[in-house]
C-alpha positions in Angstrom: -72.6 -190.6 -26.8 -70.9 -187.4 -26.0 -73.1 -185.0 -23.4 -72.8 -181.1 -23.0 -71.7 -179.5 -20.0 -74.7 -178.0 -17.8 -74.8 -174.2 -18.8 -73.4 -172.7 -15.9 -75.5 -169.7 -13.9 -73.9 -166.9 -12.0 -76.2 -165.9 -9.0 -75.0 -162.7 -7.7 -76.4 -161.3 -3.6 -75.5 -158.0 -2.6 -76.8 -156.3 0.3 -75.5 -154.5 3.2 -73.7 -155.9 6.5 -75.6 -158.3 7.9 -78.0 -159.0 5.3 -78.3 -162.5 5.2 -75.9 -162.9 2.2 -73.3 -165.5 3.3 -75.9 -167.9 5.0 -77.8 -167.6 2.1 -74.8 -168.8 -0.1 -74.0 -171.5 2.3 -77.2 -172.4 1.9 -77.9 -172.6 -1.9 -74.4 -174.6 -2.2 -75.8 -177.1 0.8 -79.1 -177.5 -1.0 -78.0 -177.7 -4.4 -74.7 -180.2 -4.2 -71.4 -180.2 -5.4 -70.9 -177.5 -8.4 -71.3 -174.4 -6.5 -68.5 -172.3 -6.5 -69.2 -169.9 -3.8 -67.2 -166.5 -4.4 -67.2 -164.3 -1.5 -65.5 -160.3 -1.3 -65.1 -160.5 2.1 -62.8 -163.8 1.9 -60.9 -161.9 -1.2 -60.5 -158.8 -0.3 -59.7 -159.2 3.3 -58.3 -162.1 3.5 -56.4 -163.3 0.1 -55.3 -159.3 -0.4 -55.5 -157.8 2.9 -56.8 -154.7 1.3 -59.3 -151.8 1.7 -62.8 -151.6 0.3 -62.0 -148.4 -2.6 -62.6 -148.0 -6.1 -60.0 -149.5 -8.4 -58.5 -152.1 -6.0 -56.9 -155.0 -6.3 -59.7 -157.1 -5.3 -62.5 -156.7 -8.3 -60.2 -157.7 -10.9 -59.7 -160.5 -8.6 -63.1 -161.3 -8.4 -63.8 -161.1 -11.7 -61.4 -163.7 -12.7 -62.2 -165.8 -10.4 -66.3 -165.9 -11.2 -65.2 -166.3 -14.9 -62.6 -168.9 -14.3 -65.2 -171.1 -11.8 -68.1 -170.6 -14.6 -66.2 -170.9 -17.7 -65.0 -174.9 -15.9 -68.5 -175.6 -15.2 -69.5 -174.7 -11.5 -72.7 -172.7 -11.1 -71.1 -169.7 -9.2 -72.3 -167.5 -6.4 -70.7 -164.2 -5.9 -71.8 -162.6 -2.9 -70.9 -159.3 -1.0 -71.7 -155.5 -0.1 -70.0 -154.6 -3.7 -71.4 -151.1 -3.6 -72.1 -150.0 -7.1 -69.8 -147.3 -6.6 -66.6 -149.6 -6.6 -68.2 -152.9 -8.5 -70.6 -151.8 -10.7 -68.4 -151.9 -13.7 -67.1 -155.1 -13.0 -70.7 -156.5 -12.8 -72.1 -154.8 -15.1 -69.2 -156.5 -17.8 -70.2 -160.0 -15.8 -74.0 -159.8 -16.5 -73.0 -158.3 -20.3 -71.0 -161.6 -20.9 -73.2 -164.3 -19.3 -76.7 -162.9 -20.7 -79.5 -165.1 -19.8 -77.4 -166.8 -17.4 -77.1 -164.3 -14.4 -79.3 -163.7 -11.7 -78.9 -160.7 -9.3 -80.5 -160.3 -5.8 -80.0 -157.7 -3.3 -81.0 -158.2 0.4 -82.7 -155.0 1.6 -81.9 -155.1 5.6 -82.8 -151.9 7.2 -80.4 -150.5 9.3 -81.8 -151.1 13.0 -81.7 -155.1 11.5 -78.3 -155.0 10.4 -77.0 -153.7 14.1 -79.6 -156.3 15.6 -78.1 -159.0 13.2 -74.3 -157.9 13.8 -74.7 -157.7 17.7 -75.6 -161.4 17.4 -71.8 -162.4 15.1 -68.8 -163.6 16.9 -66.9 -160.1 15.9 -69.6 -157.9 16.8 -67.2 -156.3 19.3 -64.7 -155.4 16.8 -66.7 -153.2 14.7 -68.5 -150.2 16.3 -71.8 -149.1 15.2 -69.9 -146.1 13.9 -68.1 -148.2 11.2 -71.0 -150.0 10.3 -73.1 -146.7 9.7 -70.7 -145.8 7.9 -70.4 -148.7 5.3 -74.6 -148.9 4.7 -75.8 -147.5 2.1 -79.8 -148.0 1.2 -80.9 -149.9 -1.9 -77.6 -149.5 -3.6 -79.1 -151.1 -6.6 -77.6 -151.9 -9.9 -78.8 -149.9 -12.6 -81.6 -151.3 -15.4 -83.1 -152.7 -12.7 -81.7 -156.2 -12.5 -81.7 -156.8 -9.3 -84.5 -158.9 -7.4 -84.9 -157.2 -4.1 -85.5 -159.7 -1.4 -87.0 -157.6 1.8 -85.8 -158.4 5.2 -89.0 -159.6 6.6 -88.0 -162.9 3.9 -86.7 -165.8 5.8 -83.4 -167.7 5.0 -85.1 -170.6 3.7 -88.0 -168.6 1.7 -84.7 -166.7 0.4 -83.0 -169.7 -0.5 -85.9 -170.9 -2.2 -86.8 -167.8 -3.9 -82.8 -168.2 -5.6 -83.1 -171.6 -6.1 -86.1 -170.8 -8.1 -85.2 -167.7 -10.3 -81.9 -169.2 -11.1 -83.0 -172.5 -12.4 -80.5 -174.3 -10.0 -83.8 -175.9 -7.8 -82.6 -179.2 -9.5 -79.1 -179.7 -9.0 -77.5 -181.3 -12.2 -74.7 -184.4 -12.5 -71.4 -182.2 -12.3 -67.7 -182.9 -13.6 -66.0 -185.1 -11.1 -69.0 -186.7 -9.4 -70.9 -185.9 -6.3 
């Protein structure tokens, strides 16, 4: 007897600095199991590249193959980062186009007194003024059509996670390639 492959799901969380979105990836890949593939800007761009947040860089060609590459060998995939519309939006846009019905966006609207209050408590809060981080927010940059579920700050990490866990379909984690 031959089985299928699960279908995988692309969960996508944008939000500002300090929004909650890397602890709530963490989270969703320790709750659901092995077959997460967690995707994260900051670790592509500034790490694997070295390279500044602009339109056309390096980096969202980079993260675009690398969602389609860990969905099209089976993980469930989280992508998660500021990616302002501005500079991503095309790139998601073409990633929701060509996994219809298998996408789920969420955007984690922190104001911007919480994201200072949230930063002061990180290990680098020192290294980035409140100038710089003023400069980066920008309010509800929403995807357009309305795709996006927007998950208000007052939601906790755990409602959060549950909320994803949820929408997606991935509250059941399912027997991956490769074994647990």
């Amino acid at each position: 007897m031959t089985t299928s492959p699960p279908v995988t799901q692309l969960v996508v969380l944008r939000g500002n600095s300090a929004s909650g979105k890397s602890s709530v990836a963490a989270g969703l890949r320790e709750r659901y199991g092995r077959g997460i593939a967690l995707v994260s800007q900051d670790v592509l761009r500034r790490e694997v590249l070295r390279e500044r947040d602009m339109p056309g860089a390096a980096n969202i060609g980079l993260i675009d193959l690398t969602v389609r590459h860990a969905l099209d060998h089976g993980f469930h995939t989280v992508l998660e980062g500021i990616l302002y519309v501005a500079h991503y939006g095309d790139m998601l846009t073409g990633l929701l186009a060509d996994y219809p019905g298998r996408s789920h966006c969420f955007y984690l609207d922190v104001p911007f007194e919480e994201t200072l209050a949230r930063h002061a408590t990180k290990s680098f809060a020192d290294e980035i003024t409140e100038s710089e981080l003023r400069s980066w927010y920008r309010p509800l940059d929403l995807l357009p059509g309305g795709v996006e579920t927007v998950v208000p700050a007052d939601s906790s990490l755990a409602a959060t996670i549950d909320q994803v866990l949820r929408v997606s379909g991935l509250g059941v984690p399912a027997e991956v390639p490769g074994g647990r």
